[in-house]
C-alpha positions as CSV (number, residue, x, y, z in Angstrom):
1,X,-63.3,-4.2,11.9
2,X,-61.6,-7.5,13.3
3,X,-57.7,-7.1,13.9
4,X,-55.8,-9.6,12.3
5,X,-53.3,-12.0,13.5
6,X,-50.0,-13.0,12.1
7,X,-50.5,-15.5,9.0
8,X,-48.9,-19.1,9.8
9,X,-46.9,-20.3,6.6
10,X,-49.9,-23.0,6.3
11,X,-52.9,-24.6,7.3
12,X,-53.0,-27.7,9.7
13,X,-52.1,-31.2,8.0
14,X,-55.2,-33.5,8.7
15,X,-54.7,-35.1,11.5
16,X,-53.3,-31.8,13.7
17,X,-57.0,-30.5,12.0
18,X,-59.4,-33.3,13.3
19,X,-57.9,-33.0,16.6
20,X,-57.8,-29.3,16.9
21,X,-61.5,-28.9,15.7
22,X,-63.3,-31.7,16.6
23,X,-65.3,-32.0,19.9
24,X,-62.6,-32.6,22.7
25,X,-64.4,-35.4,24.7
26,X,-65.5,-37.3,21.7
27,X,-61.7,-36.7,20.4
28,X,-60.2,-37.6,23.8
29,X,-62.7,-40.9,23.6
30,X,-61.2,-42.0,20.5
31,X,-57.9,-42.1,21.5
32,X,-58.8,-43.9,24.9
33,X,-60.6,-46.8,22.7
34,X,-58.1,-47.3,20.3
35,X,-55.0,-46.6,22.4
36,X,-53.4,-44.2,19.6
37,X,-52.4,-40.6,20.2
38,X,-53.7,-40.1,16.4
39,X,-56.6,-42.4,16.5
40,X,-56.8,-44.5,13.4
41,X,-59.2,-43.6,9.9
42,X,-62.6,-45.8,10.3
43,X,-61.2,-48.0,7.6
44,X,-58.1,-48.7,9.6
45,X,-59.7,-49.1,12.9
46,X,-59.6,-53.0,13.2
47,X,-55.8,-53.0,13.0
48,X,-56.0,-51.4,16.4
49,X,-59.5,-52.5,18.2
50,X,-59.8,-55.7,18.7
51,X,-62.8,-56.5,20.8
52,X,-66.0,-56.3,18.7
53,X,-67.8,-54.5,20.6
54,X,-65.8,-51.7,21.1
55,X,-64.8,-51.4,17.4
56,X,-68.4,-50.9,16.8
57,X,-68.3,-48.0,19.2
58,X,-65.4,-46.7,17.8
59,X,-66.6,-46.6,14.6
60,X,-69.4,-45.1,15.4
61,X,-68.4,-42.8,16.9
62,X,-65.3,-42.0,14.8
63,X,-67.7,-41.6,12.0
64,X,-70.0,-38.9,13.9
65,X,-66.4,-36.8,14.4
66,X,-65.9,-37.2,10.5
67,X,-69.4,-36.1,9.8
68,X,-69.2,-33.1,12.0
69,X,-65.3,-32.2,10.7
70,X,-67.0,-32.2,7.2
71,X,-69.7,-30.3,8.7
72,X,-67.3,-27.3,9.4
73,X,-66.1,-27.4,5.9
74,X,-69.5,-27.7,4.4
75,X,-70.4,-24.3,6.8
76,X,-67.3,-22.4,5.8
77,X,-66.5,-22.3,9.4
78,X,-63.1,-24.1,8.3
79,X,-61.5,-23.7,4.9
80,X,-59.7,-27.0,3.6
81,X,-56.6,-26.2,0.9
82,X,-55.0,-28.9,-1.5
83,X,-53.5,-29.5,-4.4
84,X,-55.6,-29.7,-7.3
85,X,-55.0,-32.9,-10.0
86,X,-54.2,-30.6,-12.5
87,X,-50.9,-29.7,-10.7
88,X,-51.4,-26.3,-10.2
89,X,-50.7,-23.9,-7.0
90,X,-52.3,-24.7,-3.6
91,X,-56.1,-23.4,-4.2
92,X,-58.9,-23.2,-1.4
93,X,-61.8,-25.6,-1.6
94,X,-64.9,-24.3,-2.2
95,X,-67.0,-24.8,0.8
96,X,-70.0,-26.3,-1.8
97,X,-67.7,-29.0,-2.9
98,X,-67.4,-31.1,0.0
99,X,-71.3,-32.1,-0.6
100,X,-69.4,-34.9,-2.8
101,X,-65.7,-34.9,-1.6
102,X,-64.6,-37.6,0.3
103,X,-61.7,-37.7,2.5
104,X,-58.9,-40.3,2.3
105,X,-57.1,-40.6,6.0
106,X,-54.6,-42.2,4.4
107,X,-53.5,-40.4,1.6
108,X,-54.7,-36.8,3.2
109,X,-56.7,-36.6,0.3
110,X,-59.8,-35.2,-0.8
111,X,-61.4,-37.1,-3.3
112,X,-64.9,-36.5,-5.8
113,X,-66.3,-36.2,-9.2
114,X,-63.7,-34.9,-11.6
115,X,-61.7,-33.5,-8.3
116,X,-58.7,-34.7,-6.5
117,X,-57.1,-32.5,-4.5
118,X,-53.9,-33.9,-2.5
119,X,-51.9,-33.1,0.4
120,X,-55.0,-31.2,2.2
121,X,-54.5,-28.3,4.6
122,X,-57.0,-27.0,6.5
123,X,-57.5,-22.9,8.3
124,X,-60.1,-20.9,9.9
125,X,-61.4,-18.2,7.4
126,X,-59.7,-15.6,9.8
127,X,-56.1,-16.7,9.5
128,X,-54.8,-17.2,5.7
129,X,-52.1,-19.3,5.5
130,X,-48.8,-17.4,3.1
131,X,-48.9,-20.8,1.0
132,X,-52.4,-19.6,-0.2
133,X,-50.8,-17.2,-3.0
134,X,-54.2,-16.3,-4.9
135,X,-57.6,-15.7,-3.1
136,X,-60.8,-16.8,-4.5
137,X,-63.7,-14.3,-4.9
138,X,-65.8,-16.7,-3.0
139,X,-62.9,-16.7,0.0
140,X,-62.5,-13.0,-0.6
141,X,-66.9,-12.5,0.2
142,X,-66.9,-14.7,3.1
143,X,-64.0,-12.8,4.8
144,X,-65.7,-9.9,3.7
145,X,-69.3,-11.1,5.7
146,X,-67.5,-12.6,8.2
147,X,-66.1,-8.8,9.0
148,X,-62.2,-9.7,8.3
149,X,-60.3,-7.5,6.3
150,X,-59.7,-8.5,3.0
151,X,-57.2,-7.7,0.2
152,X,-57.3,-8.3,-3.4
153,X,-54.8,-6.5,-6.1
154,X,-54.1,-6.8,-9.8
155,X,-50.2,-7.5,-10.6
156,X,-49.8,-4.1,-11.1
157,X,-51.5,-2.7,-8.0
158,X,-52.9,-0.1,-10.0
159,X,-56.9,-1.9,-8.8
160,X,-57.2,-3.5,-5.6
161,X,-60.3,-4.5,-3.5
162,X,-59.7,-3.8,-0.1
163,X,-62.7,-4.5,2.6
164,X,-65.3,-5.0,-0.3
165,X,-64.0,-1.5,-1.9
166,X,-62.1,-1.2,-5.0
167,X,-60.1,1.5,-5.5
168,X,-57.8,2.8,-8.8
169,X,-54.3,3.6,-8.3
170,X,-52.3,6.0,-9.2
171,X,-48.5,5.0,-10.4
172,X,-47.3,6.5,-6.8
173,X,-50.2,4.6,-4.8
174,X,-49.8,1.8,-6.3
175,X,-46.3,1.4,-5.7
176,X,-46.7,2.9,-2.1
177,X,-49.5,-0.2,-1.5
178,X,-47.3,-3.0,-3.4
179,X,-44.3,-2.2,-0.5
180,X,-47.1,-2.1,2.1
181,X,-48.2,-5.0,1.2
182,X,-45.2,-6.7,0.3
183,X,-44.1,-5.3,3.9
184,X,-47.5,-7.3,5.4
185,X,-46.8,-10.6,3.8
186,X,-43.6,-10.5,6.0
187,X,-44.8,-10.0,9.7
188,X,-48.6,-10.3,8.7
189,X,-48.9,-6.7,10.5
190,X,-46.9,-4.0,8.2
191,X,-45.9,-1.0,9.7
192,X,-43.6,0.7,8.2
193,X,-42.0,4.4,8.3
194,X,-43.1,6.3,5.9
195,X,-39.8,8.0,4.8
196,X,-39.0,4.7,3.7
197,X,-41.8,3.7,2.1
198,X,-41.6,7.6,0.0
199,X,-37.6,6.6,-0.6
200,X,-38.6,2.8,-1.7
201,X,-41.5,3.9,-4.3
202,X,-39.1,6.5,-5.9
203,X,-41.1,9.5,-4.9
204,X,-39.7,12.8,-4.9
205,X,-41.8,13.8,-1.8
206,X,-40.2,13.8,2.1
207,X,-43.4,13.8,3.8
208,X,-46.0,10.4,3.6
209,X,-49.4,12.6,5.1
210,X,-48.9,15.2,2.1
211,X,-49.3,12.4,-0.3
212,X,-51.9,10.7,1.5
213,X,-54.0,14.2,1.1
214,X,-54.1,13.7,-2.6
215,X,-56.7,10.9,-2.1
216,X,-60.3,11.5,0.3
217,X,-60.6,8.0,0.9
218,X,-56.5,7.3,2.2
219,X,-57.9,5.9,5.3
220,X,-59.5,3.4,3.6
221,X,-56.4,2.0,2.2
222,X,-53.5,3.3,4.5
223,X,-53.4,3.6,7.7
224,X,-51.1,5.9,10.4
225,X,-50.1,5.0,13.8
226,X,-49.6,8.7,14.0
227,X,-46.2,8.5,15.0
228,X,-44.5,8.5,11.2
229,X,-45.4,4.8,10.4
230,X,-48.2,3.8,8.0
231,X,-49.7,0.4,7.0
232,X,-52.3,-1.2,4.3
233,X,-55.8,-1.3,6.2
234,X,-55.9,-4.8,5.9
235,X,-53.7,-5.1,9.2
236,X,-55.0,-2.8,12.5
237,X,-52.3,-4.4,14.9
238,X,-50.3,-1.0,16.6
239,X,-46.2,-1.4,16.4
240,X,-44.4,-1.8,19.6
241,X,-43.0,1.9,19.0
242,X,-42.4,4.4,16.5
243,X,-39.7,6.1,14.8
């Protein structure tokens, strides 16, 4: 299983994205031609090339970065995020969609056939954003084949999906795993004691590895550093120290 690293708030805006994950000489060449730190959309070259013949080449070869940043998206290798027309939460864009999205460089939009989806983020598959509140089945299976733990939960905790499992809760588990996760949301790693955890979930118990006997599979869903603290398996970073 793939350890998991702290979750930023969010995704990259656009332009920190084209220049963290597009080819570094080509990216480095654009700025040289057109003299701009953040080198300008195709549309918006002109305004800042002015001999013809090295607009055509930056155009050119502006448009080949564009076609290989869409590329990533298209291959699921980067995960774009927006606000959907409709107004609702920030939502992931499906991978398939961006055979007919177009991107706006100027608005930081994503534009196609009955979708618009503004102020576009964009994150590796491995590193989900905290402004991405609900994850899609299709986000949840690629995480899942591309090995990284992934968490899904109903809003009472009593089902949740955990590494392409699901499991049914008890009232106890569940609210054990809704602190744990709660906990992971917070540092993106978890580790809490479990005294606390027992104290926080209303449990009548003083010890967290008697509870975790009630259930054969507690490993799969809880894990112990061993030393008194315990964590959701979706994070396998070790704490600095334990209690």
């Amino acid at each position: 299983m793939v350890q998991m690293p702290n979750r930023p708030k969010r995704g990259l805006d656009l332009p920190s994205a084209m220049e963290n994950w597009s080819d570094p000489k080509q990216y480095a060449k654009l700025v040289a031609v057109s003299g701009e730190a953040e080198p300008p959309s195709e549309g918006q070259a002109a305004n800042y090339v002015r001999e013809k013949a090295a607009l055509k080449t930056y155009i050119a070869l502006r448009m080949q970065v564009d076609r290989d940043f869409i590329g990533r998206l298209i291959d699921a290798e980067l995960i774009g995020s927006g606000i959907p027309s409709d107004g609702s939460g920030r939502m992931p864009i499906d991978p398939s969609l961006w055979d007919v999205l177009e991107i706006d460089y100027e608005l930081f939009e994503a534009v196609g056939p009955h979708h618009l989806f503004t102020n576009l983020e964009f994150f590796e598959p491995a590193v989900l954003p905290t402004n991405i509140r609900h994850v899609p089945g299709w986000l949840d299976d690629l995480r899942g084949l591309k090995g990284y733990n992934v968490f899904r939960y109903t809003e009472d905790y009593r089902n949740i999906w955990l590494n392409g499992m699901e499991f049914l809760l008890s009232d106890l588990w569940s609210k054990m795993v809704r602190i744990l996760h709660t906990a992971y949301l917070k540092d993106g790693i978890g580790w809490r004691p479990g005294k606390r955890v027992l104290e926080e979930a209303g449990s009548a118990q003083s010890k967290m590895s008697d509870v975790l006997k009630s259930r054969e599979d507690h490993e799969a869903i809880i894990k112990s550093d061993g030393k008194g603290r315990y964590c959701l398996a979706i994070s396998l970073s070790q704490p600095s120290g334990g209690d």
